[in-house]
DRENDO-1510 file (C-alpha; in Angstrom, 1 decimal, always signed):
<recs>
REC; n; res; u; v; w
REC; 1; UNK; -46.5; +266.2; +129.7 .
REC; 2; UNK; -46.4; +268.7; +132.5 .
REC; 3; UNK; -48.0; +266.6; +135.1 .
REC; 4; UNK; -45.2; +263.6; +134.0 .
REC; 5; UNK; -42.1; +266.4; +134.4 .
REC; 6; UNK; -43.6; +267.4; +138.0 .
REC; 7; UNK; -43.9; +263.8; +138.8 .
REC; 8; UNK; -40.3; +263.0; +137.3 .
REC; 9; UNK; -39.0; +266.1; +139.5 .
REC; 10; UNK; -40.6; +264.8; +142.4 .
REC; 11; UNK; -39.1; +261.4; +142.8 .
REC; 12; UNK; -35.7; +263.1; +141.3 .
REC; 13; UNK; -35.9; +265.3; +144.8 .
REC; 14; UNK; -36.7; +261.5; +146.5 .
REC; 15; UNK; -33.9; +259.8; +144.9 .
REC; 16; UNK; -31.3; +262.2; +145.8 .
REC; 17; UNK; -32.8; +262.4; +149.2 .
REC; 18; UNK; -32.4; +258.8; +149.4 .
REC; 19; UNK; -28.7; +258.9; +148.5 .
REC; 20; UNK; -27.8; +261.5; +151.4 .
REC; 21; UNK; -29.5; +259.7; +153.9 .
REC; 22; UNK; -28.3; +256.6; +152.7 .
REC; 23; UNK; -24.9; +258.2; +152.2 .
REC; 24; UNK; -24.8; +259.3; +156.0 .
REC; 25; UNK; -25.8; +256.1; +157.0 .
REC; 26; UNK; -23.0; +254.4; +155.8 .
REC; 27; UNK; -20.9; +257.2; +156.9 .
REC; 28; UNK; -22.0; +256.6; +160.6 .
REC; 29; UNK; -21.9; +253.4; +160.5 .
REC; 30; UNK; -18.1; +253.1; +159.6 .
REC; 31; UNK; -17.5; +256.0; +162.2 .
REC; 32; UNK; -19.2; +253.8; +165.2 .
REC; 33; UNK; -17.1; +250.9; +163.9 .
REC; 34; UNK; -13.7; +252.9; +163.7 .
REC; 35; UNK; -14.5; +254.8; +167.3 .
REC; 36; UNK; -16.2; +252.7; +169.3 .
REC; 37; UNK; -12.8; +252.7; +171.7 .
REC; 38; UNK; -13.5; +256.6; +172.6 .
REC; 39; UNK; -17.3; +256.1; +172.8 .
REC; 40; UNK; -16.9; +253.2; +175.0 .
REC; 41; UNK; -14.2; +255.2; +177.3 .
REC; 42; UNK; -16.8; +258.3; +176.9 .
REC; 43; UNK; -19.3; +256.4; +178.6 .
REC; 44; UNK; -17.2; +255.5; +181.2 .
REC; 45; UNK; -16.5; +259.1; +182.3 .
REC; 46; UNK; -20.2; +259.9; +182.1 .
REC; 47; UNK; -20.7; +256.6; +184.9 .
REC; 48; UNK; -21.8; +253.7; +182.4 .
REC; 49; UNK; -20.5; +250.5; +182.8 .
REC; 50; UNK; -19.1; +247.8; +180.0 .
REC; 51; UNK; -17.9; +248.2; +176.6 .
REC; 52; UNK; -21.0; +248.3; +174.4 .
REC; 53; UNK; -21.9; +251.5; +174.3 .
REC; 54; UNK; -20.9; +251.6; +170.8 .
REC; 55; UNK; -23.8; +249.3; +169.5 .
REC; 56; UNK; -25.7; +251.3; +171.0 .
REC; 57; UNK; -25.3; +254.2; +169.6 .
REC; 58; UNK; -25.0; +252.7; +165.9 .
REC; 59; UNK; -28.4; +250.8; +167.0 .
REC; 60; UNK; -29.7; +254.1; +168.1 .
REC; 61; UNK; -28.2; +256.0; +164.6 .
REC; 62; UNK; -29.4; +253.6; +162.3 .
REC; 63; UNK; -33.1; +253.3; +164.1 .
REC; 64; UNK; -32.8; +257.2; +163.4 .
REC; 65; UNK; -31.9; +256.6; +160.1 .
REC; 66; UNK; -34.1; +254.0; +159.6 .
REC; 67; UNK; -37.1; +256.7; +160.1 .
REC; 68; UNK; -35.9; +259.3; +157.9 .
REC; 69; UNK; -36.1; +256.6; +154.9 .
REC; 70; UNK; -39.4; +255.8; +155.9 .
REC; 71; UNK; -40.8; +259.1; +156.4 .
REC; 72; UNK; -38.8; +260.5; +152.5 .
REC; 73; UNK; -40.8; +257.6; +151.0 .
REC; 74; UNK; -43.7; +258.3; +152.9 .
REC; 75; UNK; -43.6; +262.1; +151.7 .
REC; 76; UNK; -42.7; +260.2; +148.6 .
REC; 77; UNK; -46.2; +258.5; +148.1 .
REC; 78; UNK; -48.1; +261.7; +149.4 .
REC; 79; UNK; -46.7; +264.1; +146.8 .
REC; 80; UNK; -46.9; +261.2; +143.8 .
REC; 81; UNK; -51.0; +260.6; +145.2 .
REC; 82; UNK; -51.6; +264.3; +145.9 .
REC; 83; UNK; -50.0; +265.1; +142.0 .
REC; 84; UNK; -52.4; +262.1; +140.6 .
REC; 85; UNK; -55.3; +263.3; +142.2 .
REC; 86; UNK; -54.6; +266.8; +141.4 .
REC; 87; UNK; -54.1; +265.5; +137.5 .
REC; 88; UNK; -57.4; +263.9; +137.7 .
REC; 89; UNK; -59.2; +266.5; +138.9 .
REC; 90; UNK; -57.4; +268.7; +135.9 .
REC; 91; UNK; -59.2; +265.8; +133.1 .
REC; 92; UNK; -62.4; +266.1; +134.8 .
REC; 93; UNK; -62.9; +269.7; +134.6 .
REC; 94; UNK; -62.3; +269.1; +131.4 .
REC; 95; UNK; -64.0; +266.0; +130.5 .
REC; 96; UNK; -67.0; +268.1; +132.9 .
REC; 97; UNK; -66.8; +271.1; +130.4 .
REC; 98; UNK; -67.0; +268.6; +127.1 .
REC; 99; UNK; -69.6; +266.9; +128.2 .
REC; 100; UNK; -71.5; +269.8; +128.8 .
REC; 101; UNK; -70.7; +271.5; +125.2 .
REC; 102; UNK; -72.0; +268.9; +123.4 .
REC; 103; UNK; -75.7; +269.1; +124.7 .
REC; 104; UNK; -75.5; +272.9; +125.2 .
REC; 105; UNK; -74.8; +272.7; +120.9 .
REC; 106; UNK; -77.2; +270.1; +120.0 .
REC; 107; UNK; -79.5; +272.4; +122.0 .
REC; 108; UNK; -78.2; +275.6; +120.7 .
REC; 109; UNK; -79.1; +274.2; +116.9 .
REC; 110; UNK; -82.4; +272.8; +117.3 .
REC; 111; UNK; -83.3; +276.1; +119.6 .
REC; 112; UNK; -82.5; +277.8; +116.4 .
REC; 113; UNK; -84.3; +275.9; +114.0 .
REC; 114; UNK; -87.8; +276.5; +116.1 .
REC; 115; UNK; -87.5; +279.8; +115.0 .
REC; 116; UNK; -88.2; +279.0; +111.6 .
REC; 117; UNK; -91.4; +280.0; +110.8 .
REC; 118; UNK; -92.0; +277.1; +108.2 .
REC; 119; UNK; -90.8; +274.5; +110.4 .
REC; 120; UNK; -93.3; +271.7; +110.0 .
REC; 121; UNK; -95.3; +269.9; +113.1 .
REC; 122; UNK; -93.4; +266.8; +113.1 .
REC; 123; UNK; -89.8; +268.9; +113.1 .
REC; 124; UNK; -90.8; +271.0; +115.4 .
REC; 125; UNK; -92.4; +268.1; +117.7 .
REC; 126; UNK; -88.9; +266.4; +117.0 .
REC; 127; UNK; -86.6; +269.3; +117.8 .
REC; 128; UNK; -88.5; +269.5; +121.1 .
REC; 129; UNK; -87.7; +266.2; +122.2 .
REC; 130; UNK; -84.0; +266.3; +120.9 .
REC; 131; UNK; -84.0; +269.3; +123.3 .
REC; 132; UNK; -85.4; +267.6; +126.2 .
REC; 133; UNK; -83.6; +265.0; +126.2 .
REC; 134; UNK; -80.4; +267.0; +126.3 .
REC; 135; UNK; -81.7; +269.3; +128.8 .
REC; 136; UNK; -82.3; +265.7; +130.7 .
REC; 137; UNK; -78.2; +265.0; +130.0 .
REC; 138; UNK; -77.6; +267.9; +131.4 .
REC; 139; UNK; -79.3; +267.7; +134.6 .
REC; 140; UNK; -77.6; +263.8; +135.2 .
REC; 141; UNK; -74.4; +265.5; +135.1 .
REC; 142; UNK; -75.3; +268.1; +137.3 .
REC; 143; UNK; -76.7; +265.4; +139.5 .
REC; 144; UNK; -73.8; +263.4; +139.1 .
REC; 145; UNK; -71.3; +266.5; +140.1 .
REC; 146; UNK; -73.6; +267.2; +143.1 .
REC; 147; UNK; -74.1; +263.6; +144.6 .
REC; 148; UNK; -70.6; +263.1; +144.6 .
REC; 149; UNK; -69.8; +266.7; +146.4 .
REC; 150; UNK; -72.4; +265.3; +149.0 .
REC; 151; UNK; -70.4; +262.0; +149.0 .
REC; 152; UNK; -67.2; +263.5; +149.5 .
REC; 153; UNK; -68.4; +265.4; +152.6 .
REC; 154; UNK; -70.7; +263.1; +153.8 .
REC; 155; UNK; -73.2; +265.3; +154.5 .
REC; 156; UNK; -77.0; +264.6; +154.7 .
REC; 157; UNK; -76.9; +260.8; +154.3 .
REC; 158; UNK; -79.7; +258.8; +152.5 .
REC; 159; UNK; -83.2; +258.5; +154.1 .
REC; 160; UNK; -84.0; +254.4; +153.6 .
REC; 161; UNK; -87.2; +252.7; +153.8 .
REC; 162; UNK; -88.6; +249.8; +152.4 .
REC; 163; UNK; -88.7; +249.4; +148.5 .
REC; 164; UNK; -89.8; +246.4; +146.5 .
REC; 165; UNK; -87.5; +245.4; +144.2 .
REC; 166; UNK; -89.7; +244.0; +141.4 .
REC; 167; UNK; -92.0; +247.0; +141.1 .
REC; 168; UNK; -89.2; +249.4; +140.6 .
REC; 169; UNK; -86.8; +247.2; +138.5 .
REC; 170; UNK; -89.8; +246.4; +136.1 .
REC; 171; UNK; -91.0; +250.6; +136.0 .
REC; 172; UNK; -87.3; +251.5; +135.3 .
REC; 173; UNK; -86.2; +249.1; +132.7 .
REC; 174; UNK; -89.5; +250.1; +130.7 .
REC; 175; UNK; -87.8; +253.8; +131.1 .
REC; 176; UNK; -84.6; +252.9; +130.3 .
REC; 177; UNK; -85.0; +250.4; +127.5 .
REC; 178; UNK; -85.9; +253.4; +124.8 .
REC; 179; UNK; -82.4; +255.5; +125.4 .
REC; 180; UNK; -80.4; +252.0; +125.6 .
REC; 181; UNK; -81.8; +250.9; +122.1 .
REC; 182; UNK; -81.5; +253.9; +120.5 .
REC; 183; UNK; -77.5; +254.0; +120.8 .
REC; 184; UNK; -77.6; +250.4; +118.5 .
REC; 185; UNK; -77.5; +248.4; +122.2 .
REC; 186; UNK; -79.6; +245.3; +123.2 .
REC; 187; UNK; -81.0; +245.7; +126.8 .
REC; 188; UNK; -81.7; +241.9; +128.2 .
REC; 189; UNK; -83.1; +242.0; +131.5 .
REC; 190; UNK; -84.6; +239.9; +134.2 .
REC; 191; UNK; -86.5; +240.5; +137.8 .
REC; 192; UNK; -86.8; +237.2; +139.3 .
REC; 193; UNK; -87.2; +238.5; +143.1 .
REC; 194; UNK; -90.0; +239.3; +145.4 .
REC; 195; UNK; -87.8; +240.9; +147.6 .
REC; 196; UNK; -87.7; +244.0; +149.6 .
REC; 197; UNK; -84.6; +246.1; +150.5 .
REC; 198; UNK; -83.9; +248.4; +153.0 .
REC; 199; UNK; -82.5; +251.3; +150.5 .
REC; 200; UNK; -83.8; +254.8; +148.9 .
REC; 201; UNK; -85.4; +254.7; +145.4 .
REC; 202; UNK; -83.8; +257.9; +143.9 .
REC; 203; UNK; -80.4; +256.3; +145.0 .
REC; 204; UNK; -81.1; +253.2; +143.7 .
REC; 205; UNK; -82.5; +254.6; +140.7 .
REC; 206; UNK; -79.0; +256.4; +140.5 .
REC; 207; UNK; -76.8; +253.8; +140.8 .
REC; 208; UNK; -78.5; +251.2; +138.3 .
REC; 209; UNK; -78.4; +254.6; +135.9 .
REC; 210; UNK; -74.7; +255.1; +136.3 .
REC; 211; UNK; -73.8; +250.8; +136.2 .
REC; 212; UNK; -76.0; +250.9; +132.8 .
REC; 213; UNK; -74.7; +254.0; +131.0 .
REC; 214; UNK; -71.1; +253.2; +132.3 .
REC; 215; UNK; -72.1; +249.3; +130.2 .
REC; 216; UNK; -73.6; +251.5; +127.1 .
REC; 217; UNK; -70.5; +253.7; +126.8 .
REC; 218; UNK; -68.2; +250.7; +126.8 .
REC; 219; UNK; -70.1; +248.7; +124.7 .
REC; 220; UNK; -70.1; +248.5; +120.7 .
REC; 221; UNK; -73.1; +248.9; +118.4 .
REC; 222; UNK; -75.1; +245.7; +118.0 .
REC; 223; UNK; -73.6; +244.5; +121.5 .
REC; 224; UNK; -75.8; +243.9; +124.7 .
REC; 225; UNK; -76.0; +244.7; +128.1 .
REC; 226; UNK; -77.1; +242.3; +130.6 .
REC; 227; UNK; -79.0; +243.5; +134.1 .
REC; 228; UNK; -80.5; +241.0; +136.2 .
REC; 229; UNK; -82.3; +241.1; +139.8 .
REC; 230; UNK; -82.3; +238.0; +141.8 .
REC; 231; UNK; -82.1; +236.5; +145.7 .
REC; 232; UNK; -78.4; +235.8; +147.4 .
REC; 233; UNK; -77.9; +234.5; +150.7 .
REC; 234; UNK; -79.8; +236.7; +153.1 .
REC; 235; UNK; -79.2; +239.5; +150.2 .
REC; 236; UNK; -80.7; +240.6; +146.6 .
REC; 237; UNK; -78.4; +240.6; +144.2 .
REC; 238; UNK; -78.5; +243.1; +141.0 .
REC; 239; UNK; -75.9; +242.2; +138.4 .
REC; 240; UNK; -75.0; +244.4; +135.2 .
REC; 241; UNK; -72.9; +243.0; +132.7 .
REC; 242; UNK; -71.5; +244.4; +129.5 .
REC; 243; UNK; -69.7; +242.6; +126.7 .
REC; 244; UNK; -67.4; +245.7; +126.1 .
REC; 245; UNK; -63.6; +246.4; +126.2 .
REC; 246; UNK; -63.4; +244.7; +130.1 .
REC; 247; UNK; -60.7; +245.5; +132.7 .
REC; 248; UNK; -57.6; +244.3; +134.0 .
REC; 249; UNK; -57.6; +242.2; +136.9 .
REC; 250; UNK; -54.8; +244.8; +138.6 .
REC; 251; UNK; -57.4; +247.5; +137.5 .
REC; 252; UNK; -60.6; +246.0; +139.2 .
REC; 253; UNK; -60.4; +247.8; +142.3 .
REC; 254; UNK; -59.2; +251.2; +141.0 .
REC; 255; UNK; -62.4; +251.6; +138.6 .
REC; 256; UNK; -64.2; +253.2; +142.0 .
REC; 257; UNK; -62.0; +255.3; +142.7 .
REC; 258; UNK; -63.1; +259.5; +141.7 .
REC; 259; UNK; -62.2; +260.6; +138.9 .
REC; 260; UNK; -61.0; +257.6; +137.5 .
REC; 261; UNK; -61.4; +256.1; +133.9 .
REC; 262; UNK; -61.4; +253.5; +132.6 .
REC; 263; UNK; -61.7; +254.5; +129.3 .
REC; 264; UNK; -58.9; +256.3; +129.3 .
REC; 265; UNK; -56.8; +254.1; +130.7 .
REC; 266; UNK; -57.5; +251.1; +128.6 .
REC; 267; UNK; -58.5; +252.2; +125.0 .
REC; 268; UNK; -58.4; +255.9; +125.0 .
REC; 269; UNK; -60.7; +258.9; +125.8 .
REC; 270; UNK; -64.0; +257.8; +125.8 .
REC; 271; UNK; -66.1; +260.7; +127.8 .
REC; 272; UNK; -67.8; +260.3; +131.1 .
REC; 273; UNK; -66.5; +262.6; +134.1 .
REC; 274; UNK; -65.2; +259.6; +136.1 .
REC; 275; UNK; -67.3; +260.0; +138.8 .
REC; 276; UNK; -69.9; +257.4; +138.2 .
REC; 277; UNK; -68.6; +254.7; +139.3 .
REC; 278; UNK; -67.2; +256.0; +142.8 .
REC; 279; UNK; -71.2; +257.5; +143.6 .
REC; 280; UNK; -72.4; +253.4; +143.0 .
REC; 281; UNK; -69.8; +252.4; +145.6 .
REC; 282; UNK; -70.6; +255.8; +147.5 .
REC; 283; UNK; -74.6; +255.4; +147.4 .
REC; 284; UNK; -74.3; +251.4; +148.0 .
REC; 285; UNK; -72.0; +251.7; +151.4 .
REC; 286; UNK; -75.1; +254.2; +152.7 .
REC; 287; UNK; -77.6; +251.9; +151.8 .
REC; 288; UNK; -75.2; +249.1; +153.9 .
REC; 289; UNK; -74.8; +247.0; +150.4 .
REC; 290; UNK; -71.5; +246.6; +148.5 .
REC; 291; UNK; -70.3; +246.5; +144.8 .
REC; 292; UNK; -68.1; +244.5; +143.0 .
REC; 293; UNK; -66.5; +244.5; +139.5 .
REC; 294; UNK; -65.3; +241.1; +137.5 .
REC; 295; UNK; -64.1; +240.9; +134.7 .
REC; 296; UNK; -64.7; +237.5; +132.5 .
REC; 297; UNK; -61.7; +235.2; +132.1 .
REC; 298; UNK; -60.7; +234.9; +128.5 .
REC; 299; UNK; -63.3; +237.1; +126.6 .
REC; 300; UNK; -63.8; +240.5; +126.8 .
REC; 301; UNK; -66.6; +242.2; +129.1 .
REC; 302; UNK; -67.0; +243.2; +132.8 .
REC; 303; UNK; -70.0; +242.1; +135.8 .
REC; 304; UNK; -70.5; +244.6; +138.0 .
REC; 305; UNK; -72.5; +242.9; +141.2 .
REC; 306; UNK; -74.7; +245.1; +143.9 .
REC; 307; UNK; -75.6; +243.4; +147.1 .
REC; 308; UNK; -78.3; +244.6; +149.3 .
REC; 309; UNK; -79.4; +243.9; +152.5 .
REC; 310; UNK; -83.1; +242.3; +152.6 .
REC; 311; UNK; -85.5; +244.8; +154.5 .
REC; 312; UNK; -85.7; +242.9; +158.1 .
REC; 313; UNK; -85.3; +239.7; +156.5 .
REC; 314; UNK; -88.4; +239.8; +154.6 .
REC; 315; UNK; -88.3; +238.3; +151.3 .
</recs>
């Protein structure tokens, strides 16, 4: 509510703005028109020649005027971005400090119940792993927080070499298949490529993390996500597609920008920091690929597509 009474102020102060200079416009306008006789004779006694001095100077006051507008709506659309970003960086702090309760509890209890001195072997062996793999969720957010710092500042780009796609798509879908399933979520996959890509393995390790979970989160229990790694035109071509809530066509090309959520702006709060999305677009550019989202017409769902450049052509 806050953030909406600053923006309503804002354009208030635009508005009125508008008005005067609108107001004085007019007001100049009508003066040119009703004086151009003493401009025109003005002129004259300065050395000018002719009688048109006057349009002129209402050519030269409205081009004037002209510039104010344009520079009150400019300031306009610098305030209203500067107050949206601003806002978003207010939600993820907090969506940043959620996140990070939850496994810093789920820690917290089972770091309690290893104390218990009659905890059996197979509690204790599954407290451990429910630790760990909090300690693991943890460390992608961290991760997550950090890449996109170095992102922002574009600082220390990415060190690519060759990587072949089939090998590492067929490693990391064995590791990723375990934490998919056990949120109730079907993980269908296919690797029918050969080729290599000039990219960096941690990055793309990072990106096809971030397109996956952002697919899990969106996606209901019993539904399936979709990843598949094939050959385009001179380019390999990794696809992830969900059948979850989907986006608006007039949304598509806002879902990469930081911060942003989609969640929240479609269907609610729905975690996530809203920086995923905007380190795939981030970590694709350095490895000179692109990524684009679809959504599907008439069902629900969303495709996101990677493109990759083939390593010197080799396939």
């Amino acid at each position: 509510m806050a953030a909406r009474r600053r923006s309503a102020r804002i354009i208030t102060v635009y508005v009125l703005s508008l008005v005067v200079a609108l107001a004085l416009l007019i007001y100049w306008i009508i003066f040119v028109v009703q004086s151009y006789m003493a401009i025109n004779e003005y002129a004259a006694r300065l050395g000018g020649a002719g009688s048109s001095y006057h349009w002129l100077a209402l050519a030269i006051g409205c081009a004037l005027f002209v510039v104010l507008i344009a520079g009150l709506t400019f300031q306009l659309a610098q305030a209203l971005g500067e107050r949206n970003y601003s806002r978003r960086q207010e939600e993820f702090v907090s969506n940043i400090t959620h996140e990070m309760k939850s496994p810093l509890a789920a820690i917290k209890l089972h770091a309690q119940t290893l104390e218990e001195d009659d905890l059996g072997a197979d509690e204790r062996a599954h407290s451990v792993r429910y630790v760990l793999q909090q300690v693991a969720r943890m460390e992608t957010l961290v991760d997550n927080v950090l890449e996109s710092s170095r992102l922002m500042a574009r600082r220390r780009p990415l060190a690519l070499q060759p990587v072949a796609l089939r090998p590492f798509f067929e490693t990391y879908f064995t590791e990723i298949a375990p934490s998919v399933e056990q949120r109730g979520i079907r993980l269908a996959t296919r690797v029918d490529t050969e080729a290599t890509v000039l990219a960096n393995a941690d990055g793309l390790h990072r990106i096809m993390t971030n397109l996956v979970e952002n697919a899990v989160r969106f996606s209901e229990r019993g539904g399936e996500v979709r990843c598949a790694v094939t050959d385009g035109d001179g380019v390999a071509l990794i696809t992830v597609e969900d059948d979850g809530i989907g986006i608006p066509p007039t949304e598509l090309k806002k879902v990469f920008d930081r911060f942003y959520q989609i969640g929240r702006e479609l269907s609610g709060r729905r975690g996530g920091t809203g920086l995923g999305l905007s380190i795939v677009q981030g970590l694709a550019r350095e490895m000179r690929g692109r990524v684009r989202a679809h959504s599907h017409d008439g069902r629900r769902g969303t495709r996101f597509e990677v493109t990759l450049p083939l390593a010197g052509g080799a396939r």
